[in-house]
TIZA-608548 format. One record per atom (N, C-alpha, C, O): residue in one letter; atom name; x, y, z. Coordinates in steps of 0.02 Angstrom, whole numbers, plus 50000, padded with zeros to 5 digits. Layout:
<nodes>
@residuo: A atomo: CA u: X v: Y w: Z
...
</nodes>
This chain:
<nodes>
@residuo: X atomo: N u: 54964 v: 54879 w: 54334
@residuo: X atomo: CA u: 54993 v: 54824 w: 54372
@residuo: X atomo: C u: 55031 v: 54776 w: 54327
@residuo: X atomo: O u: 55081 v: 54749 w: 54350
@residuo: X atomo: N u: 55014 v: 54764 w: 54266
@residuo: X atomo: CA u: 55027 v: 54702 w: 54235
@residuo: X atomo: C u: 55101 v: 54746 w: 54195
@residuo: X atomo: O u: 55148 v: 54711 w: 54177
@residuo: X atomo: N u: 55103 v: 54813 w: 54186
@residuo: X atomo: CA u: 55154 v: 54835 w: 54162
@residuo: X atomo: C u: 55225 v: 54809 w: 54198
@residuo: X atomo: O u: 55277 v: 54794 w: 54169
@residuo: X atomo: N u: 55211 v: 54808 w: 54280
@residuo: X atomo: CA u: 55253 v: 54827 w: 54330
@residuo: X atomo: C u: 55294 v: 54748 w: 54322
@residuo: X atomo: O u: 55354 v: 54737 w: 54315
@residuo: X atomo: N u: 55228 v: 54695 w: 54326
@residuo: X atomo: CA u: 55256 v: 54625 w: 54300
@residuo: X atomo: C u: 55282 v: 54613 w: 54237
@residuo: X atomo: O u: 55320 v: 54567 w: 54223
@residuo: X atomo: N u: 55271 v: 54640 w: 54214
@residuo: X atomo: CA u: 55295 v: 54640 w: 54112
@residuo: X atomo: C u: 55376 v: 54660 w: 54141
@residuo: X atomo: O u: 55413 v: 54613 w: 54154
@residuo: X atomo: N u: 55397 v: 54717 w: 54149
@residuo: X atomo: CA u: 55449 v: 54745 w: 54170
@residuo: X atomo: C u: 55484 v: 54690 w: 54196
@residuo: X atomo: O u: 55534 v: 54667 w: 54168
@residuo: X atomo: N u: 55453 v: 54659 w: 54266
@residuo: X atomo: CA u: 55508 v: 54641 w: 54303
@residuo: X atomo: C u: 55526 v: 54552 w: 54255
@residuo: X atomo: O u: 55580 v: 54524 w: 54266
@residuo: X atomo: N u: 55480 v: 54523 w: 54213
@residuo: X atomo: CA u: 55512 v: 54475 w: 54195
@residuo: X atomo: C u: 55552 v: 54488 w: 54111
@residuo: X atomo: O u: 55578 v: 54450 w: 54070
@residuo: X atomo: N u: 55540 v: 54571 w: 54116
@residuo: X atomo: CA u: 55600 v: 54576 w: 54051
@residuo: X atomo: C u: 55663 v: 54584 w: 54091
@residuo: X atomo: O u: 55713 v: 54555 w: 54070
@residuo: X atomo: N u: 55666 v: 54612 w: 54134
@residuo: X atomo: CA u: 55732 v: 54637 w: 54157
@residuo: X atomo: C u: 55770 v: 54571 w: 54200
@residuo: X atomo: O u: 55831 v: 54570 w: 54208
@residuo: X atomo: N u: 55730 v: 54524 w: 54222
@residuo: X atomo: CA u: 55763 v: 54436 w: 54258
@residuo: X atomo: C u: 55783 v: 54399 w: 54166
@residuo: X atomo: O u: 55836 v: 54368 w: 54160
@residuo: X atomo: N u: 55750 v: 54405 w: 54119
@residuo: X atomo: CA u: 55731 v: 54394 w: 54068
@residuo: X atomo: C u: 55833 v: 54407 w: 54026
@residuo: X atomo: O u: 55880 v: 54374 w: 54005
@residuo: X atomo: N u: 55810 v: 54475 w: 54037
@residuo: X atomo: CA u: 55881 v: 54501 w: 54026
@residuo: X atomo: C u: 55938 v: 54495 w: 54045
@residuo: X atomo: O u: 55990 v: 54483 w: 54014
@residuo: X atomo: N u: 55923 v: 54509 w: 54134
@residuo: X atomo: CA u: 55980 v: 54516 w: 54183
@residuo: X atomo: C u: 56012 v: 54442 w: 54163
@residuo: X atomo: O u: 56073 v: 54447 w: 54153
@residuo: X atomo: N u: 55995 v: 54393 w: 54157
@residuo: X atomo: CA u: 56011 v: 54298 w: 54163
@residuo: X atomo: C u: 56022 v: 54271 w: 54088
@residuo: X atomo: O u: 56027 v: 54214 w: 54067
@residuo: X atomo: N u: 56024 v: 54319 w: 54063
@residuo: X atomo: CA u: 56041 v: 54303 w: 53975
@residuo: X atomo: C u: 56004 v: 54258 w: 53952
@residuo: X atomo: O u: 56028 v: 54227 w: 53903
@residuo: X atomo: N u: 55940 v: 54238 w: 53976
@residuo: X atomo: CA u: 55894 v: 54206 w: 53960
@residuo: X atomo: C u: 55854 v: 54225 w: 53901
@residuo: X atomo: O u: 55836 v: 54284 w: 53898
@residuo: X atomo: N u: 55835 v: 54180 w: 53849
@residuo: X atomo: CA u: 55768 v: 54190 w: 53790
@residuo: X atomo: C u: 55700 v: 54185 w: 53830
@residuo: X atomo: O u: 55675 v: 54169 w: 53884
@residuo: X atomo: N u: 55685 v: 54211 w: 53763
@residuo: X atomo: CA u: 55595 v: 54215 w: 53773
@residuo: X atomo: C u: 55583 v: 54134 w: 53755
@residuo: X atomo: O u: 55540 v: 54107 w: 53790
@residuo: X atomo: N u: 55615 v: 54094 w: 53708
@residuo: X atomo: CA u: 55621 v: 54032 w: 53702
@residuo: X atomo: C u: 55623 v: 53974 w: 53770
@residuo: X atomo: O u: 55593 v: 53920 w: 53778
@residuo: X atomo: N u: 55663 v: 54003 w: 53803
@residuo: X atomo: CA u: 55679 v: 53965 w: 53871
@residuo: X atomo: C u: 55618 v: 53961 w: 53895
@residuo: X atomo: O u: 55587 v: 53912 w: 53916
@residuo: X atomo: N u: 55592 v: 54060 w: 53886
@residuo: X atomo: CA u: 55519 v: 54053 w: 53931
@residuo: X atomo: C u: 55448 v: 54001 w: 53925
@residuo: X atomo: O u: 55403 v: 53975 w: 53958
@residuo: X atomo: N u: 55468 v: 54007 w: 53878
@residuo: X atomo: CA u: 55390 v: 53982 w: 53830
@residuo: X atomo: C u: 55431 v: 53897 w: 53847
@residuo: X atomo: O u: 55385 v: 53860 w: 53868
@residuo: X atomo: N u: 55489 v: 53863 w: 53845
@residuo: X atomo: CA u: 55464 v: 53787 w: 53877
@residuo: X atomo: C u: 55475 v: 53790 w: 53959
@residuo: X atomo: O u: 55463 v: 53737 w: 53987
@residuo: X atomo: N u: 55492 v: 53832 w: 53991
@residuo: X atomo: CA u: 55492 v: 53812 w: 54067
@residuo: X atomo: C u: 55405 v: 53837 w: 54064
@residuo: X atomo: O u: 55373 v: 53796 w: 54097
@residuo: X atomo: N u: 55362 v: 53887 w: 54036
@residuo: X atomo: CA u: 55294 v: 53887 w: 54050
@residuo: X atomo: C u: 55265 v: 53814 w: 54024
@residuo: X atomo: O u: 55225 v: 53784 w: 54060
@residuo: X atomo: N u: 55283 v: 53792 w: 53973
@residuo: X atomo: CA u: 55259 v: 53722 w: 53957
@residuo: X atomo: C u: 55273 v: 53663 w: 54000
@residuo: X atomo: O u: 55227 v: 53626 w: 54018
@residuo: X atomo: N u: 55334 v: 53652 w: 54016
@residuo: X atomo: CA u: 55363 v: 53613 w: 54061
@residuo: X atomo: C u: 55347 v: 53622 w: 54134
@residuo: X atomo: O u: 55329 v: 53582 w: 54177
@residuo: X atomo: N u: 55357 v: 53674 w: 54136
@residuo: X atomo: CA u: 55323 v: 53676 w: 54215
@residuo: X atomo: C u: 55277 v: 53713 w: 54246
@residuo: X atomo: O u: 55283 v: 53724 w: 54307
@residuo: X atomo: N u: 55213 v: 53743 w: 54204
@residuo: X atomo: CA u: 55156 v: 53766 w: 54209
@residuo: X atomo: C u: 55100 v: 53723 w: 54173
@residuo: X atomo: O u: 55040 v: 53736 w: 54172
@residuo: X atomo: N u: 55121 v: 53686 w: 54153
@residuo: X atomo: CA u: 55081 v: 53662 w: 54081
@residuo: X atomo: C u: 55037 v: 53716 w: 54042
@residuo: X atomo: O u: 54977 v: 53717 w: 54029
@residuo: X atomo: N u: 55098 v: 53768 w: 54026
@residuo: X atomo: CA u: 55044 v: 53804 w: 53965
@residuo: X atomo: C u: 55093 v: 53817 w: 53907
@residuo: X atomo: O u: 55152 v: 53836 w: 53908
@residuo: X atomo: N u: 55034 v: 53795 w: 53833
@residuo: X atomo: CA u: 55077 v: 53785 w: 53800
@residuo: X atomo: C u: 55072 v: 53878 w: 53745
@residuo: X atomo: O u: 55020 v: 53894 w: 53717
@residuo: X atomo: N u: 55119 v: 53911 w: 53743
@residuo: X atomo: CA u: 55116 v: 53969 w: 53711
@residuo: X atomo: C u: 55160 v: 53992 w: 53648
@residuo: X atomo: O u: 55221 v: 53995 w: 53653
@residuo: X atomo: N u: 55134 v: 54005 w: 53605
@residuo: X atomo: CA u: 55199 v: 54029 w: 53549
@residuo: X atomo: C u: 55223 v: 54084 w: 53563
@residuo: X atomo: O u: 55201 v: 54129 w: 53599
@residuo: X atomo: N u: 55299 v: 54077 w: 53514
@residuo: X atomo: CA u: 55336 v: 54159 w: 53520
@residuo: X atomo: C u: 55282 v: 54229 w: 53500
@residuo: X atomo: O u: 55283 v: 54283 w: 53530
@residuo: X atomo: N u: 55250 v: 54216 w: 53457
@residuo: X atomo: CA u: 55191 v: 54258 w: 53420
@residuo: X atomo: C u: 55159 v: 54271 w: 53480
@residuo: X atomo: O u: 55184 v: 54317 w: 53511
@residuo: X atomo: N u: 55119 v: 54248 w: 53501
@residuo: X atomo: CA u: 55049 v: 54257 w: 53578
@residuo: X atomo: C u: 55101 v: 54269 w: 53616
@residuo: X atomo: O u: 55110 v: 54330 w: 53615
@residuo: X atomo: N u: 55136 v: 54247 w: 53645
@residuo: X atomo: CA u: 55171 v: 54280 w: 53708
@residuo: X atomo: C u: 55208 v: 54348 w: 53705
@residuo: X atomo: O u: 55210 v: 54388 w: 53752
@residuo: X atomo: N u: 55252 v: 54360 w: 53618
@residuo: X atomo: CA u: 55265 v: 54413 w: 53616
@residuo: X atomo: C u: 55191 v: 54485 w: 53623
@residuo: X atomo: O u: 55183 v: 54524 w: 53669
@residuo: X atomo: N u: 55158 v: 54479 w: 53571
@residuo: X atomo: CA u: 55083 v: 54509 w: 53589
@residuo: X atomo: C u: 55055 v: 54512 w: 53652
@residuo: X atomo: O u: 55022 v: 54561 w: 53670
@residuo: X atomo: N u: 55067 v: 54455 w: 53694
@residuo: X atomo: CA u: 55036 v: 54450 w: 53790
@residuo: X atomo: C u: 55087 v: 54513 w: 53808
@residuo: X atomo: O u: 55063 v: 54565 w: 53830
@residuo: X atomo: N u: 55156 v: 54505 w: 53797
@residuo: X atomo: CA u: 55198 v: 54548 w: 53848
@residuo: X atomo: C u: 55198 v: 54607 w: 53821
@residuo: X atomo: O u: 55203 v: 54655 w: 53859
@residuo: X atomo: N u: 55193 v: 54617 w: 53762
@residuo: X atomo: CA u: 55173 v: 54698 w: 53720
@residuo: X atomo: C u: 55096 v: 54736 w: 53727
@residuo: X atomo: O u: 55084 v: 54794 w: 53709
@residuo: X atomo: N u: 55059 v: 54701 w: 53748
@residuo: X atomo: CA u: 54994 v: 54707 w: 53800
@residuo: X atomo: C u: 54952 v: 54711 w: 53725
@residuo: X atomo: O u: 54894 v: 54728 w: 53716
@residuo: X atomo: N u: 54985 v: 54696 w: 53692
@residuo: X atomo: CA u: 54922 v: 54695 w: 53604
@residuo: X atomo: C u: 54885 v: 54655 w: 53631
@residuo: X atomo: O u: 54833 v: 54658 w: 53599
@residuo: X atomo: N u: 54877 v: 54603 w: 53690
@residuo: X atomo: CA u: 54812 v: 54572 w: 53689
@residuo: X atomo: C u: 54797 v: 54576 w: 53760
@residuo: X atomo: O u: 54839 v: 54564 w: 53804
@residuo: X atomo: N u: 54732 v: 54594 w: 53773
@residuo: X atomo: CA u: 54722 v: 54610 w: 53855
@residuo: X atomo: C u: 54664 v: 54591 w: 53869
@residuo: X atomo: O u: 54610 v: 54619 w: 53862
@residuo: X atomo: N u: 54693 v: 54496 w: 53912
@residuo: X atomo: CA u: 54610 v: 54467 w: 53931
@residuo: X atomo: C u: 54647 v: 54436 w: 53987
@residuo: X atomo: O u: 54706 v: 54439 w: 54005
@residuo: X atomo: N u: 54589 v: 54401 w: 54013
@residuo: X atomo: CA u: 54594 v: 54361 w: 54075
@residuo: X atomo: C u: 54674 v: 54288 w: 54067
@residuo: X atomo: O u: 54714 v: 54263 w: 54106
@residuo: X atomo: N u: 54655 v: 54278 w: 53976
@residuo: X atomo: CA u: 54700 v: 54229 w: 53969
@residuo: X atomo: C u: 54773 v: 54249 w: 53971
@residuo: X atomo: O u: 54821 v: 54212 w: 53980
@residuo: X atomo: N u: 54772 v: 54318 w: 53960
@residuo: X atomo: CA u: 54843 v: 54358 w: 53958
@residuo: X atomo: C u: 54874 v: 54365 w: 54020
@residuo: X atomo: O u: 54935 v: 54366 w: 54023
@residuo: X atomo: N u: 54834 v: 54369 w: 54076
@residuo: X atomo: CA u: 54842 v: 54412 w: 54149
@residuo: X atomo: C u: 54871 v: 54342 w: 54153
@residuo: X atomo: O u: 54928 v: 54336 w: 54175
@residuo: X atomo: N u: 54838 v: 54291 w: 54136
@residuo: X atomo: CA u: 54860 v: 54229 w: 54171
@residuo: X atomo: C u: 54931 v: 54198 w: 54140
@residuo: X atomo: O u: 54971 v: 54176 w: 54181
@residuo: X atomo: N u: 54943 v: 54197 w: 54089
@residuo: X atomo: CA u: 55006 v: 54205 w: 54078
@residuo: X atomo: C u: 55056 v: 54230 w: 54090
@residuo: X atomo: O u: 55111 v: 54203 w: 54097
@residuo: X atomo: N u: 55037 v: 54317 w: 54097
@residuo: X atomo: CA u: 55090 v: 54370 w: 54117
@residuo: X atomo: C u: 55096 v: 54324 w: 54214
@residuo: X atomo: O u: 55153 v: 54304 w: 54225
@residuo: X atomo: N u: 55060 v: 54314 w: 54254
@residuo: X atomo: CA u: 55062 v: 54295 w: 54313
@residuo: X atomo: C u: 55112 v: 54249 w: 54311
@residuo: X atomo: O u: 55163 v: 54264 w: 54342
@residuo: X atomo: N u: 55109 v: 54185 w: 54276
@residuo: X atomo: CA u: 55148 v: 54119 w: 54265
@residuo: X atomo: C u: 55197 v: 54146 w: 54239
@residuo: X atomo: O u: 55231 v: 54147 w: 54290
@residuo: X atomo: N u: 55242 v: 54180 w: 54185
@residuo: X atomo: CA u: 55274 v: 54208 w: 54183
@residuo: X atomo: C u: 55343 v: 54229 w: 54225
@residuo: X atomo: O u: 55404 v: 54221 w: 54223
@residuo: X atomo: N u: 55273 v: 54275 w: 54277
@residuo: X atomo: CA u: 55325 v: 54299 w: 54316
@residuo: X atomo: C u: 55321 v: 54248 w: 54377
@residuo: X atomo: O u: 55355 v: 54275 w: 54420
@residuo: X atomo: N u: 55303 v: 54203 w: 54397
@residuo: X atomo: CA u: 55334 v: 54153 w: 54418
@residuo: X atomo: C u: 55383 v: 54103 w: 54423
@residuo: X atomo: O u: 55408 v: 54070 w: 54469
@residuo: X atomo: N u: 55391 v: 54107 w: 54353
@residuo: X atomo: CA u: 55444 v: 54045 w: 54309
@residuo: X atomo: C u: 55519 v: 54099 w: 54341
@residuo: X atomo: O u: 55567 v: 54088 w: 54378
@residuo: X atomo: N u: 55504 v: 54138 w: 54315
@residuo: X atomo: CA u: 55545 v: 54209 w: 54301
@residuo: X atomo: C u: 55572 v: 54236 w: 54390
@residuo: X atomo: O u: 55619 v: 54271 w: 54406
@residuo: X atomo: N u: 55535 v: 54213 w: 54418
@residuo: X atomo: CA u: 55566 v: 54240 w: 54498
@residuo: X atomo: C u: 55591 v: 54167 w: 54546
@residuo: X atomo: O u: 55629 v: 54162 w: 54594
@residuo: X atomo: N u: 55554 v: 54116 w: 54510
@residuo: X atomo: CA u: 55576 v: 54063 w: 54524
@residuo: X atomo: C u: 55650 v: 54052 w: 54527
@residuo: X atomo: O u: 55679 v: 54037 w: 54579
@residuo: X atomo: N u: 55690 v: 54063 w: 54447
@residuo: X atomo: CA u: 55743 v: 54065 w: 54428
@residuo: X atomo: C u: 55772 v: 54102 w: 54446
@residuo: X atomo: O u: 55829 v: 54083 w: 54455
@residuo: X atomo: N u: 55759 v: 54176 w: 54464
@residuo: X atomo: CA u: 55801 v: 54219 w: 54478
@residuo: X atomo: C u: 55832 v: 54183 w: 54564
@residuo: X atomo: O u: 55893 v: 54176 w: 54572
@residuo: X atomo: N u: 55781 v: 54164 w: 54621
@residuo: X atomo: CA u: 55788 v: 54135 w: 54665
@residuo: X atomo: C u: 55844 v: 54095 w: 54689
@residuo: X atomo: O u: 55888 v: 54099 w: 54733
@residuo: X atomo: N u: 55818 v: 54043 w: 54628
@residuo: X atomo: CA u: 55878 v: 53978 w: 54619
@residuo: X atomo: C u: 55947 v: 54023 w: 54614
@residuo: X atomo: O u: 55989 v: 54025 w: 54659
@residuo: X atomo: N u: 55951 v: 54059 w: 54554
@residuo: X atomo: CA u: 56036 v: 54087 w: 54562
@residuo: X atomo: C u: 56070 v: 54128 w: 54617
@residuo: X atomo: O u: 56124 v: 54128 w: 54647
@residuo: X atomo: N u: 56016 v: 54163 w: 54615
@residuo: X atomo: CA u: 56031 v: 54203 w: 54702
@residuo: X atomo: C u: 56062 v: 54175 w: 54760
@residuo: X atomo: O u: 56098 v: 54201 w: 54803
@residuo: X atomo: N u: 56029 v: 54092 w: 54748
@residuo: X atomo: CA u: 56041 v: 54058 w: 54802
@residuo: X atomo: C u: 56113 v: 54009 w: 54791
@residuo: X atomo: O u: 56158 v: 53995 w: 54830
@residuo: X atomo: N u: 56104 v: 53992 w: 54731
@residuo: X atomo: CA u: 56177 v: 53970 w: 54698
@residuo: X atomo: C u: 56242 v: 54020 w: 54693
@residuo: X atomo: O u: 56301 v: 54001 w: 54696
@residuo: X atomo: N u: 56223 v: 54077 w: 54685
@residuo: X atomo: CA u: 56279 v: 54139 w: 54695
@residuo: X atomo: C u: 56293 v: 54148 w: 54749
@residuo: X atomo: O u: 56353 v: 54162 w: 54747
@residuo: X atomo: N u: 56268 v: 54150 w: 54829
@residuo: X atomo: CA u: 56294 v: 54148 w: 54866
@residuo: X atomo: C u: 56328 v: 54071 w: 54896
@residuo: X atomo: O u: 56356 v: 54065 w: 54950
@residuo: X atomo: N u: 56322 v: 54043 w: 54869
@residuo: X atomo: CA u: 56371 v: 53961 w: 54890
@residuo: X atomo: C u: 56433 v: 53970 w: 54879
@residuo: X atomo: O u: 56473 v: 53924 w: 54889
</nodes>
């Protein structure tokens, strides 16, 4: 399961020419979680697999579909 989410916020990640940088302060800014490039790269490469990971990878792909949303919705205007 968590692959399928890994995937889809590399490829919004990608598709939007967005950093992993961006990611890590919209999760701070608007999840309040605070994560380094180090742990988050390791979370999304599944080198670390706990409850605190799932919960990240989740927020993640929130931030990450959030945004995709917003442009979707700005591209058709």
């Amino acid at each position: 399961m968590n692959n399928q989410k890994i995937e889809r916020i590399r490829q919004i990640v990608t598709e939007n020419k967005l950093t992993y940088g961006w990611l890590i302060e919209r999760l701070h800014e608007d999840k309040g979680i605070v994560v380094q490039k180090s742990g988050l790269s390791h979370i999304l490469n599944e080198d670390v697999i706990s409850d605190t990971g799932n919960y990240v990878i989740d927020r993640c792909l929130e931030v990450c579909e959030e945004y995709a949303e917003k442009y979707r919705k700005k591209a058709k205007k």
